[in-house]
C-alpha positions in Angstrom: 78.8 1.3 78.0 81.8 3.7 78.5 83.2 3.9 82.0 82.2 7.8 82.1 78.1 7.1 81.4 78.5 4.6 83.5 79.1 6.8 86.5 76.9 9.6 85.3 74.4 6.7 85.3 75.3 6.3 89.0 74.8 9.7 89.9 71.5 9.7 88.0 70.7 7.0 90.4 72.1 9.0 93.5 70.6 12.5 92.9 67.4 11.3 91.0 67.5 12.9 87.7 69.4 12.2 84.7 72.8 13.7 84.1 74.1 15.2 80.5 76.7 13.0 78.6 76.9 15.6 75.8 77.2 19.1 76.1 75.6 19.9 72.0 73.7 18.1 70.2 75.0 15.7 67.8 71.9 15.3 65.1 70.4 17.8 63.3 66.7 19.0 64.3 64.4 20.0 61.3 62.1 23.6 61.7 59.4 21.1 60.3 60.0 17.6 61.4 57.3 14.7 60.5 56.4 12.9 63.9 55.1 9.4 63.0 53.9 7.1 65.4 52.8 4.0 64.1 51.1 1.1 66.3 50.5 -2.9 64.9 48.3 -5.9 65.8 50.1 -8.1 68.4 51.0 -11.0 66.8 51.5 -9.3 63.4 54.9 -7.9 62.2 53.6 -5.5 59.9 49.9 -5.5 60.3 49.0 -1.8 60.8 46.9 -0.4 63.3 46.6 2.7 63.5 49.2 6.0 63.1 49.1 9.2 64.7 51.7 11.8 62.7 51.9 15.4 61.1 54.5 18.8 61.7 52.0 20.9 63.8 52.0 19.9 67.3 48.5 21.4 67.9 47.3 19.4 65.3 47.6 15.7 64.8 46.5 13.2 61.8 45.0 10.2 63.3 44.7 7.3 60.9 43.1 3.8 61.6 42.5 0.6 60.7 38.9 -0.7 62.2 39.8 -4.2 61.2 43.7 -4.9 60.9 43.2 -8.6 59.2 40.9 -7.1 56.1 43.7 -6.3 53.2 41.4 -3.9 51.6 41.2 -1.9 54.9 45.0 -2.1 55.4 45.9 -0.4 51.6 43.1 2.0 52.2 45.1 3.4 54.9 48.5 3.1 53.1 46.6 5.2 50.6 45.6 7.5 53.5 49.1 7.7 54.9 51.1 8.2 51.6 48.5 10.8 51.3 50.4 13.0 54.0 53.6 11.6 53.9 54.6 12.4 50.1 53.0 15.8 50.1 55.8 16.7 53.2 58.5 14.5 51.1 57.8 16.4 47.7 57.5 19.7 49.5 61.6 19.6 49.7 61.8 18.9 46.0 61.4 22.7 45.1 64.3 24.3 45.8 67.8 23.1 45.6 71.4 24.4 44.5 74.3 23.3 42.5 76.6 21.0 44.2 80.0 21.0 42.1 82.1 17.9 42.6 86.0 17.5 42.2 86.6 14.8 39.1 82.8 14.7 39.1 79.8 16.2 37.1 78.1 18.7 38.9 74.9 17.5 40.4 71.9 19.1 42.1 71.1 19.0 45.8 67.7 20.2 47.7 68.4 23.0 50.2 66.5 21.1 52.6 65.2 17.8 53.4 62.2 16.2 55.7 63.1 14.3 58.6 60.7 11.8 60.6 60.9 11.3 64.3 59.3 8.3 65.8 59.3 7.0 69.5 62.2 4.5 69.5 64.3 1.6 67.2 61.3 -0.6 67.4 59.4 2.4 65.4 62.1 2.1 62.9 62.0 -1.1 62.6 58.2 -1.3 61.8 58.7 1.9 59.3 60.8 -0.9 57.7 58.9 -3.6 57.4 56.0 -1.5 56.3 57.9 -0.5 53.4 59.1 -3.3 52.6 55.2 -4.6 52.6 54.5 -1.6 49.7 57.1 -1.1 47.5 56.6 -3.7 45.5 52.9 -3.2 45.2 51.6 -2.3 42.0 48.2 0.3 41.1 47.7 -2.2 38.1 47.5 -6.3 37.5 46.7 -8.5 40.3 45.9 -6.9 43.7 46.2 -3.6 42.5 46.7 -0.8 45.2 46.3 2.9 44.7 48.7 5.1 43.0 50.6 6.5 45.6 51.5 3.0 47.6 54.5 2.1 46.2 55.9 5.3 46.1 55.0 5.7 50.1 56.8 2.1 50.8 60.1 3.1 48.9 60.2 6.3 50.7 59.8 4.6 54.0 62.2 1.9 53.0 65.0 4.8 52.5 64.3 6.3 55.6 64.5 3.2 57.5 68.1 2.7 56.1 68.8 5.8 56.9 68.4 5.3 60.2 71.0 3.0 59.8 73.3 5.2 58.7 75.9 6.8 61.4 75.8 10.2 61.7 72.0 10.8 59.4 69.5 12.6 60.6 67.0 11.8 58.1 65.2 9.6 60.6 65.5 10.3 64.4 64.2 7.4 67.1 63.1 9.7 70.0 64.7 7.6 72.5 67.9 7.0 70.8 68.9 10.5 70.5 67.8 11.3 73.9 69.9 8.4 75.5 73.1 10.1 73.3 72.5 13.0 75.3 71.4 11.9 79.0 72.1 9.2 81.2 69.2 7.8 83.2 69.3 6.0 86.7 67.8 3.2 85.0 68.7 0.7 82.5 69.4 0.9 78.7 66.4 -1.7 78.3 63.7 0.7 80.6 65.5 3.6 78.5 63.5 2.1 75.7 60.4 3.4 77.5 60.4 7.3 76.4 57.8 7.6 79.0 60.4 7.0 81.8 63.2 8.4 79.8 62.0 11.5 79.5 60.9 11.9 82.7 63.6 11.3 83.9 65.3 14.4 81.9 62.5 16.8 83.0 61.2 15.6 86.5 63.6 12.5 87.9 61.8 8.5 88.0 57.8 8.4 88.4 55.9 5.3 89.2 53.4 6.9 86.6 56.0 6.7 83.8 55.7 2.9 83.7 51.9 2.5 84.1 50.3 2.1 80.7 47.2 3.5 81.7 48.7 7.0 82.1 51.8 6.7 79.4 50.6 3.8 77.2 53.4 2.2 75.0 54.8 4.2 72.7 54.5 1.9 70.2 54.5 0.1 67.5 53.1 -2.6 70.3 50.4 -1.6 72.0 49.6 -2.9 76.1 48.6 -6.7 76.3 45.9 -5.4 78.5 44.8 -2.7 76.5 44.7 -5.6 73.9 42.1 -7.9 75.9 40.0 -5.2 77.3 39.8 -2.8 74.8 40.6 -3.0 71.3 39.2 -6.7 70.9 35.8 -5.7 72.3 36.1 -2.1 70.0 36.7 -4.1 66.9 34.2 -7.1 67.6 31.6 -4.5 67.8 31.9 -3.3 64.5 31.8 0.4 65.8 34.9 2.5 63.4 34.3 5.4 65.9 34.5 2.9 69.1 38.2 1.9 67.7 39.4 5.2 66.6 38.8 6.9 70.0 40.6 3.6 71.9 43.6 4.5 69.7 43.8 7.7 70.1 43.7 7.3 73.8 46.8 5.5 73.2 48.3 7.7 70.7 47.7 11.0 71.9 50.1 10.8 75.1 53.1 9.6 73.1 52.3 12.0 70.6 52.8 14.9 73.6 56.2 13.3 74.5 57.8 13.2 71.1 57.5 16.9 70.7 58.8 16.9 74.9 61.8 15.1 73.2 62.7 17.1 70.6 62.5 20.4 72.8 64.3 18.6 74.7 67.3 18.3 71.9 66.5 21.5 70.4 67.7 23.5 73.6 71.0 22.1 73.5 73.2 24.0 70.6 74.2 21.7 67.6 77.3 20.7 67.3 79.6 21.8 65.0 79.6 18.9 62.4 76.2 18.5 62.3 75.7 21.1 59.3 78.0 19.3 57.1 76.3 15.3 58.0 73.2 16.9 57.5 74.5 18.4 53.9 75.0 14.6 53.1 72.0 13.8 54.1 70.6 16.5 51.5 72.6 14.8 48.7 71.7 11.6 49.9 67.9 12.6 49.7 68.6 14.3 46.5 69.9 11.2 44.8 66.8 9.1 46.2 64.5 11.6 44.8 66.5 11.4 41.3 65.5 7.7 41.2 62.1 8.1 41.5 62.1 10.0 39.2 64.2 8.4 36.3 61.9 5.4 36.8 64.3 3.2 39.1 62.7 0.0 40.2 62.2 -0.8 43.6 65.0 -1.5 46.1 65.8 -4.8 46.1 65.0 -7.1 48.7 68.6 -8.0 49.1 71.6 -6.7 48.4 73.9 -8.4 45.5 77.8 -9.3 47.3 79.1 -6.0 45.8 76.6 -3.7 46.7 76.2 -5.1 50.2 80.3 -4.6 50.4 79.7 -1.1 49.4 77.6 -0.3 51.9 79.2 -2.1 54.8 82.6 0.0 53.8 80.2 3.2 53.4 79.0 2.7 56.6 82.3 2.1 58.3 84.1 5.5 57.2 80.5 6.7 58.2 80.9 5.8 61.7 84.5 6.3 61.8 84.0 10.4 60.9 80.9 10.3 62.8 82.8 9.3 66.2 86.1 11.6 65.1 83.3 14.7 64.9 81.2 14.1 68.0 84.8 13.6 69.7 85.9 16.8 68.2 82.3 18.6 68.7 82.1 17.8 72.4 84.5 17.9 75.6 82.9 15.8 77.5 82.8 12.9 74.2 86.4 13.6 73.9 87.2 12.8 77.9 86.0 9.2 77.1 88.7 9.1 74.7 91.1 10.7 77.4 90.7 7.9 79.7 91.7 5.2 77.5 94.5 7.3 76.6 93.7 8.3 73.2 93.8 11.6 73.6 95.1 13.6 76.6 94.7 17.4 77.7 97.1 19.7 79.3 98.6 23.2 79.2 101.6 24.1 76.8 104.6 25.2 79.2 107.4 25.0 75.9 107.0 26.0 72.0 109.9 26.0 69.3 107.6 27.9 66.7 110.1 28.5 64.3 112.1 24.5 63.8 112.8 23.4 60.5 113.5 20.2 59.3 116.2 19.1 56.5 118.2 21.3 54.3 117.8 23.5 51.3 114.8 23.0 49.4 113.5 19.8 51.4 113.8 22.4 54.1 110.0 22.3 56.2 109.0 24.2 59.4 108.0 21.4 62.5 107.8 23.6 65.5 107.6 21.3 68.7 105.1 22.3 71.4 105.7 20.5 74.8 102.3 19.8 76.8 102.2 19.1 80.6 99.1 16.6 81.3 98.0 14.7 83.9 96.3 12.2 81.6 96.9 8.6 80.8 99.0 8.6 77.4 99.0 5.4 76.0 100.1 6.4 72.2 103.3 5.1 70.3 106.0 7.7 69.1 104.9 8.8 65.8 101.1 8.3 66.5 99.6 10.9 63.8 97.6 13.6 65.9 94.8 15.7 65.7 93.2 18.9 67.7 89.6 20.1 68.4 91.1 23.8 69.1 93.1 23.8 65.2 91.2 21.4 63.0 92.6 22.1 60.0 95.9 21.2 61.9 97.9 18.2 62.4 100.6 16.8 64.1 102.7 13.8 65.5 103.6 12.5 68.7 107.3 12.6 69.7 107.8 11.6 73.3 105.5 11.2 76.1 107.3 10.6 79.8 106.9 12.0 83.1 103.9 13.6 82.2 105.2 16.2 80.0 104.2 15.5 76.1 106.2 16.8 73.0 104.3 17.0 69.7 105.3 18.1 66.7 103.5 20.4 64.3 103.1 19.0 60.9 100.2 20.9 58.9 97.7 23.8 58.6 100.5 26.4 60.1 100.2 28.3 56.4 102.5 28.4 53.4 105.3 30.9 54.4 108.6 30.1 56.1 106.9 30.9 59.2 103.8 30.0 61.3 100.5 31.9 60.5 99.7 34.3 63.8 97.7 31.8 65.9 98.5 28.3 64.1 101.2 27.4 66.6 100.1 26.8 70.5 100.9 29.2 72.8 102.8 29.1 76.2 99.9 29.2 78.7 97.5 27.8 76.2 95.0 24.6 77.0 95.1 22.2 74.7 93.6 18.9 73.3 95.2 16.6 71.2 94.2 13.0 70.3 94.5 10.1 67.3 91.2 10.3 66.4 91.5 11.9 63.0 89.4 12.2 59.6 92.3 11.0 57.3 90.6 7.9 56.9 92.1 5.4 54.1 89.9 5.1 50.8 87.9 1.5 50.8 89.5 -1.1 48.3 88.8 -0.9 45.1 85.5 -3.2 44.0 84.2 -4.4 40.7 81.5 -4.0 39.0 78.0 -6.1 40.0 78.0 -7.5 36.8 81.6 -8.7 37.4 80.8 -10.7 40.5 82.8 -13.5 41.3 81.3 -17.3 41.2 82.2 -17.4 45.3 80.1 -14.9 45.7 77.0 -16.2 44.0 78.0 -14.7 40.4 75.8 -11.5 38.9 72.9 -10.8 40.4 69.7 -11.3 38.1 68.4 -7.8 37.3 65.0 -7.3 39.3 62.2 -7.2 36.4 59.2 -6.8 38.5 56.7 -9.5 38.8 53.0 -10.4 39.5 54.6 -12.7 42.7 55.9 -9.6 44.3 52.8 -8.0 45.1 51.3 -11.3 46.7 54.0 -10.5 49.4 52.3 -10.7 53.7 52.1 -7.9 56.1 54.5 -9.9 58.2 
């Protein structure tokens, strides 16, 4: 926890609501996002319960299992989910545009994708697990399961990864991106509660946030007592309509506070790098769909040593740009930076806008702009710089004493022999500059799977399904 949340946490504490720690919002919000809310047996990892999900807020899809433990009862309702969730998926397939690529073949790219929202990691975490339980399911041979299953588990599966993924908004936990953007009195573990969370945001603490009888879990566990006193006597009786209405009861409240959450989010304004993560997401959703489509088998259980080293480096520049842009996005991310000295604010009180460097033709214009701060500065001469105000600019740090800072101007001041109107700071002007940059070094160079070294296991087999895989537990 950085040292500034952990005083607006304080204050929280003090003044009794939470406090903002962003000042946009740093994910994208759909028009038309998929709330799922999925609940499990206790004692089950990925026995299904019951799920309550859909895009209208008025208007809910309930789906149940009456007996968890019967397998036929379990794919019926896969069946029954996969029979709203790829309709919404598909619906994005429609339209999409030409994406063209430098060194690369054009490719195609929907214009927009579907996003699920579910309560919190744990929801996540069970989409998971769930999809992991499908994909490899089969409508035909031993234990055959209807048509649409293993479509519906490798869908979830990609969306679970994507949740993964710094910076995607494909899949949203509720409480995640809430906790981004406030900082409650309480701690990160009760901020798992979206109950209390939210309330929090809206109204300050409530004794009636944590009772379960009012704000029941928000899943995918349901309340130990709810367990004992409820459902077990609901599904011992045999009664399908006794056990739907018990699960509603639990459902329907967290279904109210998900679409609290995301008006929540969708007040704020977005920042301004969420368009372009959220074009990745397209192409990432794109590419998924083209898989399906070409016949791809299922994703793999686990990863081969190269693939899993591509997507541990993928991940890495992911998160890297993903902290550069909220930085750049958001004042009050970038003062974080500013007290550990990696970047610093101040006012420009010098500027030598038209300094060259070198003779003749290795002649290059460097102005220098001098910045008086009052922040910590704790970069090395040289330190390559960057500015939320001029993105496209950069620069270098050349001295830093006595709180008066000297950059100097490398890039985006234009072509001529000159400084573009506006590209060089001006006396009077406030001004951000900081080492958080995009100019992130390429990941080494990897081989092919098929040339995998004998340290790391060799080759991996190719995956031919098999009869075993559809024999695999809910669990």
């Amino acid at each position: 926890m950085s040292l500034l949340t952990s005083l607006a946490r304080l204050r929280a504490l003090d003044e009794g609501v939470a406090q903002p720690i962003a000042t946009v919002r740093h994910c994208h919000l759909s028009a038309r996002p998929m709330v799922f809310i999925p609940l499990k047996l206790s004692g089950e990892a990925a026995a299904p319960l019951a799920a309550m999900l859909g895009t209208d807020r008025a208007a809910p899809h309930l789906l149940v299992v009456t007996q968890p433990r019967n397998r036929d009862l379990r794919f019926a309702w896969a069946a029954e989910l996969a029979g709203l969730l790829l309709p919404y998926i598909e619906g994005f397939l429609s339209g999409t545009e030409t994406v063209e690529r430098r060194g690369a073949d054009p490719y195609e790219r929907v214009l927009d994708a579907p996003q699920l929202v579910v309560p919190n990691p744990a929801g996540v975490a069970f989409t998971r697990l769930l999809g992991r339980s499908t994909r490899f399911r089969r409508p035909d041979g031993p234990y055959p399961v209807p048509e649409g299953v293993p479509v519906l588990g490798r869908w979830l599966t990609y969306f679970a990864e994507r949740a993964a993924y710094p910076g995607s908004s494909l899949t949203l936990a509720a409480t995640e991106e809430l906790g981004r953007h406030w900082a409650s009195g309480q701690s990160g573990l009760e901020d798992a509660n979206l109950a209390a969370l939210t309330g929090w945001i809206t109204d300050g603490p409530s004794d009636e946030a944590e009772d379960p009888l009012i704000w029941p879990p928000a899943g995918p566990a349901t309340d130990p007592g709810f367990d004992a006193e409820v459902l077990a006597p609901a599904i011992e009786s045999g009664s399908a309509e006794r056990v739907a209405e018990a699960l509603r009861g639990q459902l329907e409240p967290t279904w109210r506070l998900m679409w609290r959450a995301i008006d929540l989010l969708g007040a704020l304004p977005a920042g301004a790098g969420v368009a372009s993560r959220w074009e990745q997401d397209r192409g990432s959703f794109s590419g998924m769909a083209a898989q399906l489509a070409e016949g791809a088998p299922p994703q793999a259980r686990r990863d081969g040593a190269i693939a899993a080293a591509s997507r541990l480096a993928r991940m890495e520049r992911a998160q890297a740009a993903y902290d550069v842009q909220r930085a750049y996005d958001d004042p009050l991310v970038m003062a974080e930076h500013r007290l550990t000295g990696e970047a610093f604010a101040g006012e420009v009180v010098e500027t030598d806008a038209d300094r060259v460097e070198g003779e003749g033709r290795s002649r290059k214009l460097r102005p220098l702009v001098v910045i008086k701060t009052d922040d910590p500065v704790r970069l090395a001469p040289g330190t390559a710089l960057g500015t939320p105000q001029r993105r496209e600019q950069g620069a270098e740090l050349m001295s830093a004493r006595d709180g008066l800072v000297t950059v100097k101007i490398t890039k985006g001041m234009g072509r001529s022999k000159t400084p573009a109107p506006g590209s060089v700071p001006e006396v009077g002007e406030r001004v951000c500059y900081t080492s958080l940059t995009d100019d992130f070094k390429g990941s080494p160079g990897l081989p092919e799977a098929e040339a995998t070294p004998w340290t790391h296991g060799g080759p991996p087999p190719e995956y031919v399904p098999a009869d075993e895989d559809a024999v695999e537990e809910w669990s």
